[in-house]
TIMARVO-129440 format. One line per field, with one value per residue (C-alpha): residue number from 0; residue in one letter; x, y, z. Coordinates in nm, 2 decimals. Each point is the difference from the previous one (the first is absolute). Last residue first. Layout:
<ropas>
pos [NUM/...]
code [A/...]
c1 [X/...]
c2 [Y/...]
c3 [Z/...]
</ropas>
This chain:
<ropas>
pos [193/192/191/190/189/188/187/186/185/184/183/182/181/180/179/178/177/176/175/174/173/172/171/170/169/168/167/166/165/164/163/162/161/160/159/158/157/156/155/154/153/152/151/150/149/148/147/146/145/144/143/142/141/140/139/138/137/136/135/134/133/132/131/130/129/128/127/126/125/124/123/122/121/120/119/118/117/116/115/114/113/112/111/110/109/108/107/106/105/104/103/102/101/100/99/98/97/96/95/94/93/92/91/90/89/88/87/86/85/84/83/82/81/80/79/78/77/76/75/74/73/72/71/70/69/68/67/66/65/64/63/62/61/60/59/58/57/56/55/54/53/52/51/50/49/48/47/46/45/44/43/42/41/40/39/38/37/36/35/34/33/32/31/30/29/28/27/26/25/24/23/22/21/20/19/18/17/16/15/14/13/12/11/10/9/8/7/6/5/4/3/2/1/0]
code [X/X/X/X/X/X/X/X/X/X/X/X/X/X/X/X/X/X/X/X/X/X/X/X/X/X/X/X/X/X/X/X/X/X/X/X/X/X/X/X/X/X/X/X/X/X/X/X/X/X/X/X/X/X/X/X/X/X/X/X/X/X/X/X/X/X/X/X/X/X/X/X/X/X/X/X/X/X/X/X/X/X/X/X/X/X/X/X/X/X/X/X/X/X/X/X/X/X/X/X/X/X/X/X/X/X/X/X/X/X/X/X/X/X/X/X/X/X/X/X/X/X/X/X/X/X/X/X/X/X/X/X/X/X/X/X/X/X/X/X/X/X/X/X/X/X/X/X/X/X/X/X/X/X/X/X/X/X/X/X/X/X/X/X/X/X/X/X/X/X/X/X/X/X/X/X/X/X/X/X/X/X/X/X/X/X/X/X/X/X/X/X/X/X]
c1 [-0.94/-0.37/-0.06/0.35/-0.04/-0.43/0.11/0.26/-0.19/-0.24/0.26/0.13/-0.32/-0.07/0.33/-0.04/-0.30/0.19/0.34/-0.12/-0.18/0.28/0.18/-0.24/-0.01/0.39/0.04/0.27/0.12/0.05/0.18/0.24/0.12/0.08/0.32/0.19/-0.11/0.27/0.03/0.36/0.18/0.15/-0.26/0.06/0.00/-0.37/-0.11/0.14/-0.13/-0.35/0.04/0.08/-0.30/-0.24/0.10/-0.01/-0.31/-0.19/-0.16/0.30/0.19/-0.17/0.13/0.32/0.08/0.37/0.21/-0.30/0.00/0.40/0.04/-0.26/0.12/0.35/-0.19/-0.22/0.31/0.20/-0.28/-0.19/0.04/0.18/-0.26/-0.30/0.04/0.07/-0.25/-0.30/0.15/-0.04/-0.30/-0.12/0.10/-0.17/-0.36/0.04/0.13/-0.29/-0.27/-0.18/-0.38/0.10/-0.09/-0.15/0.24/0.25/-0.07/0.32/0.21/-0.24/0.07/0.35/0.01/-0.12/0.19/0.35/-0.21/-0.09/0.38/0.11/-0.22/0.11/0.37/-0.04/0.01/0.02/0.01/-0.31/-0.15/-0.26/-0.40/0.07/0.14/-0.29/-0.22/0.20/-0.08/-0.37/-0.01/0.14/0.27/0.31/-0.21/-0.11/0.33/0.13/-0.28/0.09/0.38/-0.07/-0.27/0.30/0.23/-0.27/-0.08/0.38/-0.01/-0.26/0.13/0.32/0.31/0.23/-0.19/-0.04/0.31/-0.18/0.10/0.12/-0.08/0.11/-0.30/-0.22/0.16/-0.34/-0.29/0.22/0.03/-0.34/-0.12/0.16/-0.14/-0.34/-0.15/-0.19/0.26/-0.17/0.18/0.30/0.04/-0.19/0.29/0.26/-0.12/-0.25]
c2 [-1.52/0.01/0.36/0.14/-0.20/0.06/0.43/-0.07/-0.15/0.35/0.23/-0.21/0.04/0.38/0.09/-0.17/0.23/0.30/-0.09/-0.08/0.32/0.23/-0.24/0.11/0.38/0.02/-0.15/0.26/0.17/-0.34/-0.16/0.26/-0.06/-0.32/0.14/-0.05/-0.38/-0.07/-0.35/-0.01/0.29/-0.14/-0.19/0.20/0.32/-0.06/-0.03/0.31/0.14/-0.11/0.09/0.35/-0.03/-0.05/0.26/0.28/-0.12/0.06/-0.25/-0.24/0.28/-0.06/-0.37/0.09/0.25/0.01/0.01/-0.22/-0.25/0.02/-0.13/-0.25/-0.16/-0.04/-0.17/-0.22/-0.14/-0.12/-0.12/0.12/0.00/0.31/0.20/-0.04/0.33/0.18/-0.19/0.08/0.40/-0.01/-0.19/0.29/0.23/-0.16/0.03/0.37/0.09/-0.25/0.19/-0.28/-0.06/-0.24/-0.12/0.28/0.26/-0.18/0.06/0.12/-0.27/-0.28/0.12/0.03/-0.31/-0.18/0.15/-0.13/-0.40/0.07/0.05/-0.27/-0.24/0.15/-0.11/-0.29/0.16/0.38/0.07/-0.09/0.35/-0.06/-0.06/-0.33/0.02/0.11/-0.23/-0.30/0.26/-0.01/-0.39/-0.11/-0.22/0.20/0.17/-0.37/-0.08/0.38/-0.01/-0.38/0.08/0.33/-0.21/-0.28/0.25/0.16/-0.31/-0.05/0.35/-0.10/-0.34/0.11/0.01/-0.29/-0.21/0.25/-0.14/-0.27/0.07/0.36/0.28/0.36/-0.01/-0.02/0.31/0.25/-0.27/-0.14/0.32/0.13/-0.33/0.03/0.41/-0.07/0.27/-0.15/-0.21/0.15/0.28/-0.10/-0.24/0.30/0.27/-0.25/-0.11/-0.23]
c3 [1.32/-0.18/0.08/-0.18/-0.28/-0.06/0.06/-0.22/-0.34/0.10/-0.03/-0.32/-0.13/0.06/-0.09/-0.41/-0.11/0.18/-0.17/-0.37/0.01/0.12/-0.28/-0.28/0.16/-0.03/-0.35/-0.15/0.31/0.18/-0.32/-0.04/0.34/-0.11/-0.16/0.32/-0.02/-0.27/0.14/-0.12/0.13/0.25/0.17/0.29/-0.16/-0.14/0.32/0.10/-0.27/0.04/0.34/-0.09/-0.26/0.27/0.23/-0.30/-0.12/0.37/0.26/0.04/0.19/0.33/-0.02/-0.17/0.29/-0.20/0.31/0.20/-0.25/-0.09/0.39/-0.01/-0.29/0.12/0.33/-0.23/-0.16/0.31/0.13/0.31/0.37/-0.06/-0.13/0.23/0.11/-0.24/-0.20/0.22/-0.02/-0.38/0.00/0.25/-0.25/-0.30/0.18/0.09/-0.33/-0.17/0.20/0.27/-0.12/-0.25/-0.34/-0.20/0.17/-0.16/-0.34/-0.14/0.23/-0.10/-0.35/-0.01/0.15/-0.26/-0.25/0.20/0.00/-0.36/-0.11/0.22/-0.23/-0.28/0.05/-0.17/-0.33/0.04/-0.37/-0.08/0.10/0.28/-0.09/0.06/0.36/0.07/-0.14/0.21/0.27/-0.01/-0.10/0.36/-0.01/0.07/0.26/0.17/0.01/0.18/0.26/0.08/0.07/0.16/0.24/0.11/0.05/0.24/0.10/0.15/0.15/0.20/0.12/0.13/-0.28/-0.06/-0.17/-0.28/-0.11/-0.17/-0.38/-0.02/0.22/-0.17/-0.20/0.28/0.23/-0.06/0.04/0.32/0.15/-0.06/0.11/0.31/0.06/-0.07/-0.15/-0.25/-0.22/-0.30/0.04/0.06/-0.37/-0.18/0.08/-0.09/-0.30/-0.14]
</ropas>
């Protein structure tokens, strides 16, 4: 999952939000460093995103992608999925996405420099770019796509995945929902049993 989907399904808690959101900038045991909180939220984005990449709903879609994304498929699917939490918002939380994606905005501002290095540039194209809000319409998506595809020089061709969301849209909106509902559930069992 994507950024969008790692917050969200840290419930409103501000800690886990911050440790869902900054887990891929921690490496090894540096999480040790961080209050208890934000340490299970690093701990919850590192379960969400192994029991995503073994679920059978995203291993089929990442099949139905062109073959030419190799082993960036997986990102691919995590961008799409967004895209549809993002477009169907109002079927998973009572707060509007702007409202909702502002006060992430202002958590992170806040928060900021007590974060890595990494997460703090992030932040700051995040808000330029409203990538969070953005994430609900094509043109969003395929900015990040491009921007992703930029930073792998060229090679992951993930710009042209775009192609692949107008194509197959209704396969992957149905891929997504039929996928959500267990990994909101596989969190709801995480987040009760720490």
């Amino acid at each position: 999952m994507n950024f969008l989907a790692h917050l969200y399904l840290s419930q409103n808690n501000t800690n886990i939000m911050i440790g869902n959101f900054i887990a891929d900038h921690i490496k090894g045991n540096h999480f040790k460093n961080y209050p208890k909180e934000i340490q299970q939220g690093i701990f919850l984005h590192r379960e969400i995103d192994t029991f995503t990449d073994a679920h059978e709903i995203v291993r089929k879609s990442k099949r139905r992608l062109h073959k030419r994304y190799r082993h960036y498929d997986g990102v691919i699917i995590d961008i799409f999925y967004d895209y549809f939490l993002a477009k169907n918002w109002n079927s998973y939380s009572a707060i509007p996405l702007e409202l909702y994606t502002n006060s992430i905005y202002q958590l992170f501002a806040v928060k900021s420099p007590e974060l890595p290095v990494k997460s703090q540039q992030f932040i700051k194209y995040m808000v330029e770019y409203d990538i969070l809000f953005n994430y609900q319409f094509k043109e969003g998506i395929a900015k990040v796509l491009n921007g992703m595809n930029n930073r792998t020089k060229g090679k992951s061709q993930m710009h042209l995945a775009i192609s692949d969301l107008k194509e197959l849209e209704l396969d992957f909106a149905e891929d997504f929902k039929l996928f959500f509902k267990d990994l909101i559930e596989f969190t709801n069992q995480r987040l009760k049993s720490n």
